[in-house]
N, C-alpha and C positions, 0 to 999 in steps of 0.2 A: 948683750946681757953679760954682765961679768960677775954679778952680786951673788954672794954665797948659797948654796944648794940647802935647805934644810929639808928632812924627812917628818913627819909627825906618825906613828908607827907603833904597832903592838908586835912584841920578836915572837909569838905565836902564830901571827894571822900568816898564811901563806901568801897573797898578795903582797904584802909588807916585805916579807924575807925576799920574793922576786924580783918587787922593786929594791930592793938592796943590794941583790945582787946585780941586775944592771947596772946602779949609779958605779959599784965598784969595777966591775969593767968595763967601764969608761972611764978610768981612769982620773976623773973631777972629783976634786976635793969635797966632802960633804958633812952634816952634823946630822946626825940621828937620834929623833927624842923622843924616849917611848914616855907616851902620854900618860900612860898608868904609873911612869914613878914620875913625873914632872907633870902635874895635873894641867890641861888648858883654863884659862880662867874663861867667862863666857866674854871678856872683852878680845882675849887672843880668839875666841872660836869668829867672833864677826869681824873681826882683821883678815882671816883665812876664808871666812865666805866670800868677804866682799872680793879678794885676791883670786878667791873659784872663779868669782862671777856666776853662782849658779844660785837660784833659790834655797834658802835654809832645810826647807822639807824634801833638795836633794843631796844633801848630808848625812840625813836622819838615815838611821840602819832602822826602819818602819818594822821590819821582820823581827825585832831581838822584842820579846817578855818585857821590857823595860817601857817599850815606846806604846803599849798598851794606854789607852787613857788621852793621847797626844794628836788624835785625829782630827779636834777644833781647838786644838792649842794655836796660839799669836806664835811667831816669832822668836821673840822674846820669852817663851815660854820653854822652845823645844829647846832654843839655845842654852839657857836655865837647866834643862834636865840634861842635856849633853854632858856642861860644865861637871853636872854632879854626878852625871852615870857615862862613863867614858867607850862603855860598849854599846854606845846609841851613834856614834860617831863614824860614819867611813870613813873607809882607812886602804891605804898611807895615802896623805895626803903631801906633794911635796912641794916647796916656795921654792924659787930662785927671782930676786928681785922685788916686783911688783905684782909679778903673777903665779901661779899655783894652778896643780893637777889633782884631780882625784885619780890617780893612777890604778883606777877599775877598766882595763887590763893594765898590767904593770907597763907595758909599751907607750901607756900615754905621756911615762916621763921624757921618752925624746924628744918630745914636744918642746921641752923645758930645758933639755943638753944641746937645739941646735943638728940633732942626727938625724 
């Protein structure tokens, strides 16, 4: 795997800052994009599911006031409210390649560095 490291990341969430901080010492070059000022559109959000490889409704933060209402939502619907409410989203989420972590614990990035 040689393909660029990207992070998708809010600089509050403390999972986020953890995972940032490992990428940085490891030394691997990386871009970090906080999705509140670079909004996901919902065709990048199903690039990044399918890259999870995880069901959409294990993305969804089910817990946050937002995701209320989205219990028989399709699909296409949560991604929809994702797109438009960015704290329905787990997070950081990070790419290297073809493949991608939800780094819930932030250690899952090694998965992604090869360590």
């Amino acid at each position: 795997m040689s393909d660029k490291i990207v992070i998708y990341q809010k600089p509050t969430c403390s999972k986020c800052r953890a995972t940032l901080s490992l990428l940085n010492e490891s030394g691997r070059e990386f871009d970090a994009v906080n999705y509140y000022e670079t909004p996901l559109t919902a065709e990048k959000l199903r690039e990044l599911i399918q890259k999870l490889n995880l069901p959409v409704r294990a993305v969804l933060r089910s817990d946050e006031p937002a995701a209320r209402g989205l219990e028989s939502a399709s699909d296409d619907e949560i991604i929809r409210a994702m797109a438009a409410n960015p704290d329905l989203i787990q997070r950081p989420i990070v790419v290297r390649g073809n493949e991608a972590k939800l780094c819930r614990p932030p250690e899952n990035v090694f998965g992604l560095l090869g360590n």
